[in-house]
N, C-alpha and C positions, 0 to 999 in steps of 0.2 A: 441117443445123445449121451457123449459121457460127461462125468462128472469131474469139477472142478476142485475138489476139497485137497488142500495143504495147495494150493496155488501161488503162496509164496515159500517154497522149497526150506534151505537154509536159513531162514531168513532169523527164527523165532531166536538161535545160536547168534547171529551176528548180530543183533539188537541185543542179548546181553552181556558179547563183549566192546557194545559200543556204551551201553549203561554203565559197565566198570568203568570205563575208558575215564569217558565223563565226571565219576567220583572221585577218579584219583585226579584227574586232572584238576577239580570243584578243590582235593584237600592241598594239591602242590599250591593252587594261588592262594588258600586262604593261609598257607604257611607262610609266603614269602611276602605277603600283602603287612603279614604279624613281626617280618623282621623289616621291612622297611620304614613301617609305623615306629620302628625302635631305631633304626639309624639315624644321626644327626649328620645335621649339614651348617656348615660354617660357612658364612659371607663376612667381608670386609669391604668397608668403605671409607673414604677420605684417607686412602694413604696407610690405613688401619686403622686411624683413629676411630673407630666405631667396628666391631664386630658382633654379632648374631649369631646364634646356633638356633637351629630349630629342628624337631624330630620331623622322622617322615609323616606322621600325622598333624602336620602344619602347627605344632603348638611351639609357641616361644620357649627356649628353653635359658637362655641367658642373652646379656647384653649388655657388652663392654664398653664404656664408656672413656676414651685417656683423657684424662684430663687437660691434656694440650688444646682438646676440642671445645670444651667449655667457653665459651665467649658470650658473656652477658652480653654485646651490644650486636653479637649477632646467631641468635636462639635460631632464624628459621635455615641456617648453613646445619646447624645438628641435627635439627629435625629433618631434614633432605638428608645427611648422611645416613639416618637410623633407617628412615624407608629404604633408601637402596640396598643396602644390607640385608634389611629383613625381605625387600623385592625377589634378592637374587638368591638370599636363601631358598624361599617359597621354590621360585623356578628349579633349585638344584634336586628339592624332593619330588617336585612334578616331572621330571627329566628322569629322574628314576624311576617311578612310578610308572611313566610310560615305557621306559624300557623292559621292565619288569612284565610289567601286560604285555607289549610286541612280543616277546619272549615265548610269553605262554599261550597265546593266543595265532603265532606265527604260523603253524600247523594247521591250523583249522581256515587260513584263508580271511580270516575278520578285519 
């Protein structure tokens, strides 16, 4: 009877250039994850009267208010402008975000 030992040939080499693979791969997202956290996205609502920046890490970053928009006798037309704004922001960083992942993740079939 013979014996089986190194029964998987090649294999122990291709497991650690699939282990690289995976590192570099593990530091490209965590680099590109670190500039998208830092790019800003601008929305505009009502005509511009109302615009929002917000970084890709979903934080508010400013929020323009014209003054044309100001109407004491009707607060909840601002308040519906500033969420779309800030809606469509949100969406513009999660649009990238997924692009970014399809990106790096396009190769591996995920």
């Amino acid at each position: 009877m013979a014996k089986h030992g190194g029964y998987m040939g090649g294999m122990p080499g291709n497991m650690n250039n699939l282990m690289k693979q995976a590192q570099r791969m593990q530091r490209q997202m965590e680099e590109s994850k670190k500039e998208l956290d830092e790019k800003e996205f601008t929305a505009k609502a009502g005509g511009g009267a109302v615009e929002v920046t917000v970084t890709g890490a979903k934080q508010v970053k400013s929020l323009v208010i014209s003054k044309d928009a100001v109407d004491p006798d009707d607060v909840e037309m601002l308040q519906d402008m500033i969420l779309a704004a800030i809606n469509e922001a949100m969406k513009q960083a999660d649009d990238a975000n997924s692009e970014m992942m399809g990106g790096m993740t396009g190769g591996l079939g995920m």
